[in-house]
C-alpha positions in Angstrom: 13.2 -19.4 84.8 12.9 -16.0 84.7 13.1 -14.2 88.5 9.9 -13.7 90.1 7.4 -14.8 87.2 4.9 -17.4 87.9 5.1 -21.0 85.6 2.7 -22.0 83.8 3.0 -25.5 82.4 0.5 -26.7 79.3 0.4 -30.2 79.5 -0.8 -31.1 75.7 -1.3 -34.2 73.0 -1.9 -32.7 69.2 -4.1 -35.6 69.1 -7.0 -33.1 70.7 -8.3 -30.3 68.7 -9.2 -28.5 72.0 -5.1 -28.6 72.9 -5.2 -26.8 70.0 -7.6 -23.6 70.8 -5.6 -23.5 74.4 -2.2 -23.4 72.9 -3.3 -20.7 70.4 -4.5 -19.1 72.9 -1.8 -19.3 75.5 0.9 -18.2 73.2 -0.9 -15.2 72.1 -1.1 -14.1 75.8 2.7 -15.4 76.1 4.1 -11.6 75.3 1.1 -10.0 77.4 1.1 -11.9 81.0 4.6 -10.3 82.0 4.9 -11.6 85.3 3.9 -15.5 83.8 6.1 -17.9 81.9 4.9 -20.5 79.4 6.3 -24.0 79.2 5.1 -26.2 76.8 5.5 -29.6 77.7 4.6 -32.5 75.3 2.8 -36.0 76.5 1.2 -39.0 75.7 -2.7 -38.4 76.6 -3.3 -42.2 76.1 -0.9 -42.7 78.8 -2.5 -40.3 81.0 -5.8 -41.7 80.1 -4.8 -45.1 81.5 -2.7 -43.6 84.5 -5.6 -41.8 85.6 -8.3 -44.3 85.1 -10.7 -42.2 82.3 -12.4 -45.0 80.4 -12.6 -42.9 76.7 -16.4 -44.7 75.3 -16.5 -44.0 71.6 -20.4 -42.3 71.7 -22.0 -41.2 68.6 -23.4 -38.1 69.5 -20.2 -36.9 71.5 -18.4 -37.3 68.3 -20.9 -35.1 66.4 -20.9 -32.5 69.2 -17.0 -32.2 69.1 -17.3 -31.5 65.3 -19.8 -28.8 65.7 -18.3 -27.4 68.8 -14.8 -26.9 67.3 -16.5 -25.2 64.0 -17.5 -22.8 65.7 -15.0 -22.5 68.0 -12.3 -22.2 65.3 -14.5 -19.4 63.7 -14.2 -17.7 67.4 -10.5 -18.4 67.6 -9.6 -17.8 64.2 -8.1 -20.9 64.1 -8.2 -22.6 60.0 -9.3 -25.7 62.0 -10.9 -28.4 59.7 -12.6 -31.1 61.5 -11.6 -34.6 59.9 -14.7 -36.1 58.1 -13.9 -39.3 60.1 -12.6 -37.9 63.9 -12.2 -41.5 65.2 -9.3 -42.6 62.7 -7.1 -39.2 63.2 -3.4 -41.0 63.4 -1.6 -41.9 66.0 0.5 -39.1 67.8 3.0 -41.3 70.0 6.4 -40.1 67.3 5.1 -36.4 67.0 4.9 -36.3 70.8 8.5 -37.6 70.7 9.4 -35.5 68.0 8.2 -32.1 70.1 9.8 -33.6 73.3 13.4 -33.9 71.4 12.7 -29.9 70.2 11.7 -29.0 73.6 14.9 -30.8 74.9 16.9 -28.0 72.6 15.4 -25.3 74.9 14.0 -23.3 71.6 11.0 -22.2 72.6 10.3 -20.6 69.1 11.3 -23.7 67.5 9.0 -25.7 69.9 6.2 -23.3 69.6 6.8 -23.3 65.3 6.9 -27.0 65.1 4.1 -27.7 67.7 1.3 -25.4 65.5 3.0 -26.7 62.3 1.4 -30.3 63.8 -2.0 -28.9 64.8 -2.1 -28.2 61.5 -1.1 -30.9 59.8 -3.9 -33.2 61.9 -6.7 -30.3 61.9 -5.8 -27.9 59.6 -6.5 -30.9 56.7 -9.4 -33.3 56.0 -7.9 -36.2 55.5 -4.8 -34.9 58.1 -1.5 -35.0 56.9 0.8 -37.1 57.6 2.3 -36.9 61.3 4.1 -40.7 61.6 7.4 -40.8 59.2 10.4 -39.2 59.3 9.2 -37.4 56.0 7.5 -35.7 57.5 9.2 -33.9 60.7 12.0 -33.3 57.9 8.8 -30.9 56.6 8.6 -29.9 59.7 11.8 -29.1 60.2 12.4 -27.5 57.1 9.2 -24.8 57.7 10.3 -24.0 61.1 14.0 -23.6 60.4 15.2 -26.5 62.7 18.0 -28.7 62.1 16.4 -31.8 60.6 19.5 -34.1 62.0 17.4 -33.9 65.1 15.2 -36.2 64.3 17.2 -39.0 64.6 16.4 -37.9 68.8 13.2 -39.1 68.4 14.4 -43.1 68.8 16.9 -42.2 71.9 15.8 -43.7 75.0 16.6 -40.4 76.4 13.9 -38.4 74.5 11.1 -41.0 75.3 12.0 -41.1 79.1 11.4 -37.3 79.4 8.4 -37.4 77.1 7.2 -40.2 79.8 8.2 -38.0 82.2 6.4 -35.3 82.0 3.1 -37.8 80.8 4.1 -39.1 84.3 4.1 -35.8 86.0 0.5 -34.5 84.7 -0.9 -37.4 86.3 1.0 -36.6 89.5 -0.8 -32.9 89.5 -4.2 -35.0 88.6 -4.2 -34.6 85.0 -6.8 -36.5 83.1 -6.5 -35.4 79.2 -5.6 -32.3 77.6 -5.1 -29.8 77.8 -4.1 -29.9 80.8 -2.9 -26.4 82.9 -1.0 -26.0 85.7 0.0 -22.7 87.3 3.2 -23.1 90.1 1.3 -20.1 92.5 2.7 -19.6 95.8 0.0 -21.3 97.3 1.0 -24.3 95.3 0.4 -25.6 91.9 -3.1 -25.1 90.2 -4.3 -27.3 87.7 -7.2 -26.2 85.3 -8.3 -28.6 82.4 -9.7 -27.8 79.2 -9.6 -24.6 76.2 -12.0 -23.1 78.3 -10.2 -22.0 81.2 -7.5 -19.8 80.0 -9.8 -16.9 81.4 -9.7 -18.1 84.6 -6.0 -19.1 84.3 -5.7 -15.2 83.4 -7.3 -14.3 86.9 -5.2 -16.8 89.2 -2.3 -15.4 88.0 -3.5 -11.7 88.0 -3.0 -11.3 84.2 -5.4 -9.5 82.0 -7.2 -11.6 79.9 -6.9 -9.9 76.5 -9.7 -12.3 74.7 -9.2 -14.9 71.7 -8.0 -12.3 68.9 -5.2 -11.2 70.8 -2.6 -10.9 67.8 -2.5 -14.2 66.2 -0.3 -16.5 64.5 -1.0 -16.2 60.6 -1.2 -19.9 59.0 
């Protein structure tokens, strides 16, 4: 940690578009917030949804209000964010979180960052998604954001899962209950702020400027 800034942990799944928007968002600010420091750390939100007790009903309408709510918020991000045609059958995420939690575990935060928007991409940045699930595929991954693709093979060590389940275990300790989950370590003790939506706010705890969504962003 670097002396006297304030972390910031972003509890995320790439299984949720919205984790998307608030890690866009977050790294643009990353440079900007001086006195703040970003950690990105990767969990299972399906985990957290049973830790926490949040009963996830499939509802109809929800569903269709997520896929017009992210249009327009990818048009308001600038984030190439195409909503899968069937948002219920997006893949399961369990070996990418691994995957990001054995490149976090390098302490490569470029690498991490790289690799974690390559995967946002993959799943919403395609209709149908691309594939997120085989080993194939992280060697893709690996290949376009100039990791060592012999890391992989940390994706199956007991090692990598217990930290991924540690910091799944964690969130819920602070109160998460999905993602993106927030959580600013103030002096007053840690903060927690859930959703995209508060990033503005996050900006004000911290006594950051909040520079707004174009702040120089990530070409794709």
């Amino acid at each position: 940690m670097s002396k006297g800034k304030v972390i910031v942990d972003l509890f995320f799944d790439v299984c949720s578009p919205y984790a998307w928007f608030a890690f866009e968002l977050l790294t643009r600010h990353r440079n900007v917030w001086r006195n703040t420091e970003l950690k990105l750390k990767p969990f299972l939100v399906h985990e957290v949804y049973k830790k926490s007790n949040n009963t996830q009903i499939p509802c109809a309408d929800k569903m269709k209000y997520i896929a017009n709510d992210c249009k327009m918020l990818s048009a308001y991000y600038n984030i190439p964010m195409q909503m899968t045609s069937n948002y219920s059958l997006l893949p399961n995420t369990t070996k990418a979180m691994t995957f990001l939690t054995a490149v976090e575990e390098t302490n490569d935060y470029e690498a991490l960052e790289k690799s974690t928007r390559e995967l946002f991409y993959r799943i919403y940045g395609n209709d149908p998604p691309l594939d997120v699930t085989s080993d194939s595929a992280f060697i893709e991954i690996c290949n376009k954001c100039g990791i060592n693709s012999l890391l992989i093979e940390s994706i199956e060590k007991e090692s990598t899962k217990d930290r991924l389940n540690k910091y799944t275990n964690d969130a819920v300790c602070y109160g998460a209950f999905g993602t993106p989950t927030m959580v600013a370590h103030l002096s007053d003790g840690p903060k927690l702020l859930f959703g995209s939506d508060r990033v503005e706010l996050l900006s004000h705890l911290l006594n950051e400027t909040y520079c707004g969504p174009l702040l120089k962003f990530n070409s794709f």
